[in-house]
N, C-alpha and C positions, 0 to 999 in steps of 0.2 A: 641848730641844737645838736648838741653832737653824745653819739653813741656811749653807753656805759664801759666801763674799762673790762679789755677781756680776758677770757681767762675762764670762763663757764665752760663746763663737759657738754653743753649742746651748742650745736654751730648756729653763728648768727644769718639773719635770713633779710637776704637783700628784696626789696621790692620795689618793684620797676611801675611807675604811672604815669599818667600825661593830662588827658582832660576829661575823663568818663568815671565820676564820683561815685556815678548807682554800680559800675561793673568795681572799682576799687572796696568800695562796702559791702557788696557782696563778698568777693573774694576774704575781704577781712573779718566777714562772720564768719565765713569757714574755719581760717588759721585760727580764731581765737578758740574754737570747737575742738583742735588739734590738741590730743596729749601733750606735754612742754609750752604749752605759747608762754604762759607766765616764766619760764624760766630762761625762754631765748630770747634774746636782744634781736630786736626787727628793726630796719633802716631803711625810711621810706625816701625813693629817689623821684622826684616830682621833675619832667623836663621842663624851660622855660616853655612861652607860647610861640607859635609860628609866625603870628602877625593880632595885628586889631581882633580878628575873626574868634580865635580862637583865647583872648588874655580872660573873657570871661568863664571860660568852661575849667580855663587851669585855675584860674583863683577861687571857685570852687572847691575843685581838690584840695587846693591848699589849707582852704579854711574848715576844709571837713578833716584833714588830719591832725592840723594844728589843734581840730576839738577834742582830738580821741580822749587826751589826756592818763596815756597806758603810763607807769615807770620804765616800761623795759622800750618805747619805739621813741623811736627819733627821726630825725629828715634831714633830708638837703635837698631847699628849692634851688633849682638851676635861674640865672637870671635871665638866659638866652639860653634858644632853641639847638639844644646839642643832635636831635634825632636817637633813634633808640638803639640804633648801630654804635652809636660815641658812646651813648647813656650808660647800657649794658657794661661795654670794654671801660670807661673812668671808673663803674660805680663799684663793679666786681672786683673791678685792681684796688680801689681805696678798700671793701670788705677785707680782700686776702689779703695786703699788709699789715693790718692794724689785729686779725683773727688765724689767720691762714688756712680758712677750708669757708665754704659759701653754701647755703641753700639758695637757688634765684627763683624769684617766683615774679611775673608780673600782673597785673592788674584784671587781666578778662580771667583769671583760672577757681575753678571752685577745685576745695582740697577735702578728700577722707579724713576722719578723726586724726586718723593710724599715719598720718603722711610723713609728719615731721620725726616720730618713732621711725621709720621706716629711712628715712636719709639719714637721722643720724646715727642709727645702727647702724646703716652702709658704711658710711663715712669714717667709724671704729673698725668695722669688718676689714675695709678695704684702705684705712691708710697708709700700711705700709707696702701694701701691693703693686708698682709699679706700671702691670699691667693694665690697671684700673682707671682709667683717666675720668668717667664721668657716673653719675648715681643718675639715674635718668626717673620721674615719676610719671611719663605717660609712654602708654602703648599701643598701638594700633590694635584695636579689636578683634581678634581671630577668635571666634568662639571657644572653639580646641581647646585655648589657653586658659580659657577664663578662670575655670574652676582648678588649675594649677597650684601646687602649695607651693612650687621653688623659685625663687628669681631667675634673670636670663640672662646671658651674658651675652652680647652681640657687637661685631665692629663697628657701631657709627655710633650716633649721639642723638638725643632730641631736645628742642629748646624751652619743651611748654612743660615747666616746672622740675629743673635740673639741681643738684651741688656737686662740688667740687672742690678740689684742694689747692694751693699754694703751686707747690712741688708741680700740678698741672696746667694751671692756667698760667704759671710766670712763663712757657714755652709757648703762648701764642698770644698774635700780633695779627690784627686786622688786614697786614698785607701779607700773612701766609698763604701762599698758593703755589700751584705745580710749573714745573716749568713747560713754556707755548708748546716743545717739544714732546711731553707725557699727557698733556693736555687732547692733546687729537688724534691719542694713539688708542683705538678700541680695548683694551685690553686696560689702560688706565680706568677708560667711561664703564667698563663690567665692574673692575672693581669697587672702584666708588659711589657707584650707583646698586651695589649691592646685587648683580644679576639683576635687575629689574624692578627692584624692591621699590625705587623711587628717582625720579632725575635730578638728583643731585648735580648731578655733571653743567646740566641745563644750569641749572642755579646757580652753579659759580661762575659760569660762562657769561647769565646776566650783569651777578655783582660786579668781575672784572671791565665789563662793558659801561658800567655806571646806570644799568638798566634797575638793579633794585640792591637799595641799603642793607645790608644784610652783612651780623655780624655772623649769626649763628653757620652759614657756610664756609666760614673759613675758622670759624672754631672744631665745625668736624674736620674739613680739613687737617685739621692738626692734630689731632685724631687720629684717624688715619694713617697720615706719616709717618706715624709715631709704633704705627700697629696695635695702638690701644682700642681696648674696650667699654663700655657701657654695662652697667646695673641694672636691665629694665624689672618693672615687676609682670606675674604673670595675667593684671587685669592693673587701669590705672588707679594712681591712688592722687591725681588729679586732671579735671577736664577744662578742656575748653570752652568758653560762651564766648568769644570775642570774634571768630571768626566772619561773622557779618560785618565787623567795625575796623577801627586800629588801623597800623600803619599795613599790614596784610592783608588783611580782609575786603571784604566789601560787599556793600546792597544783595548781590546776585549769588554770591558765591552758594552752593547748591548741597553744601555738606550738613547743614543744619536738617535741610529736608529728607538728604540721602540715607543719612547715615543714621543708624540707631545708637543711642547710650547706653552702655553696660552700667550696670550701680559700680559705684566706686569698690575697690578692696576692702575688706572689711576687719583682717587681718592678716599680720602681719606674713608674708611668707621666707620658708629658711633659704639661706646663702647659697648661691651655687657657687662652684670652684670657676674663678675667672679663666682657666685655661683650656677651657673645654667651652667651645663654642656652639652653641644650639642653634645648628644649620637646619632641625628640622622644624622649631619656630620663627629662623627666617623666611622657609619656603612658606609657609601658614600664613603668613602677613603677607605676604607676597599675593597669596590668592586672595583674602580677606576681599570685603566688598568694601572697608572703610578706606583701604590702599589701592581700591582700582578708582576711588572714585578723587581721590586726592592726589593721583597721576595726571589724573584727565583733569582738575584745576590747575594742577600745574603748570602742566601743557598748555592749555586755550590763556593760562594770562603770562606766557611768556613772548606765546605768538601777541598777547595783542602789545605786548613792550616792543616786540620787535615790529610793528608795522609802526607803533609812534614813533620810533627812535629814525624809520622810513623816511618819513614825513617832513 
């Protein structure tokens, strides 16, 4: 089924799913709660399945979007299993040719009314700003910030519920990375990892390893290179529930227990000037308890990738 013809003043909203129907209907009572749903075109991207194991859980999905029966969503089942690394990089390139600017949302995220107001307000604020490369909708929780009315503007990127534009995403490519040389050079690993903010570095060090599928580090990557910045807001204006499950998650993972949820944003907050970077709501996040404890997942499952890959 394919997308309505574009051309709408709200950007269309790609959505990413695979085999978990109750987290995808969740996620879709939200959007539909969102200021604009009726007026933005949604394009739901269903991966194929893995194997036998999994054909029943995806045709599920299937059949639960195929019900929706909205005028403005549409789909593309995949018939083979691309992984969410392919999914994301084909589904986002086919949104920005055909649209050229993207909200991505996938399947585990619950959204604030205000979210899609809020990207694509960004998305008018910051089109022609160069410096802007992503509108980011989640933030690490630093109390401090919460009750904040302005956005932030900070050098990295986040993947759990992002847009962007054409002009952005046509400069990266799943095999962007640093060269073996800047890579092992400490003063690279500070940067990109943001003084400590998170180990990024660790992460792409994985990806290039074939140790974990991952588009979204070498989309900041590119990021980065670029010296571009990110949009965040001062509290999210969407969260996480999938981190138990999915292709990242898992059983154990300790963030659901650890970590407390702010209510989502409630309104909308004003612009910052992208040139002016708020070093002191990086160092904020940096202490946050939701960033020490999403260092140390980090950490412990890249050691246990690295004792498999041992093995």
């Amino acid at each position: 089924m394919t997308a309505s013809a574009p051309g709408r003043d709200r950007a269309p909203i790609a959505v990413f799913a695979y085999n978990r129907s109750d987290k995808l209907s969740a996620m879709l009572t939200s959007l539909r709660s969102c200021t604009g749903f009726r007026e933005s075109d949604v394009i739901i991207f269903v991966d194929g399945p893995k194997g036998p194991a999994d054909a029943a859980a995806v045709e599920q999905v299937r059949a639960f979007v195929r019900d929706l029966n909205m005028p403005n969503v549409s789909w593309r089942f995949r018939d083979t299993n691309c992984g969410l690394r392919n999914s994301i990089y084909a589904g986002v390139s086919e949104v920005m040719e055909a649209y050229g600017r993207a909200i991505v949302l996938e399947d585990d995220l619950v959204l604030s009314p205000i979210a899609l107001e809020y990207f694509n307000n960004a998305l008018a604020r910051y089109e022609t700003d160069h410096r802007v490369w992503s509108i980011a909708g989640y933030i690490y929780d630093a109390p401090v910030l919460r009750n904040s009315d302005k956005s932030i503007a900070m050098p990295y990127a986040h993947p759990w519920g992002w847009a962007t534009w054409a002009r952005a995403w046509s400069e990266f490519s799943l095999d962007n990375r640093p060269s073996l040389r800047d890579l092992r050079t400490s003063s690279f690993r500070a940067a990109f990892d943001m003084d400590g903010l998170y180990p990024f570095t660790l992460q792409l060090e994985n990806s290039l390893k074939g140790r974990v599928n991952s588009w979204f580090i070498h989309w900041y990557y590119t990021v980065f290179s670029h010296g571009g910045v990110s949009i965040f807001p001062p509290r999210r204006v969407c969260d996480n529930y999938g981190l138990n499950d999915g292709s990242h998650g898992g059983a154990l993972n300790p963030h659901m227990k650890l970590v407390n949820r702010p209510a989502l944003l409630g309104e909308l907050p004003q612009f910052c000037d992208p040139n002016t970077v708020n070093f002191y709501a990086m160092d904020e996040l940096r202490r946050c308890r939701e960033v020490r404890v999403q260092r140390l997942i980090a950490r412990i499952g890249s050691a246990k990738r690295t004792l498999k890959a041992l093995r």
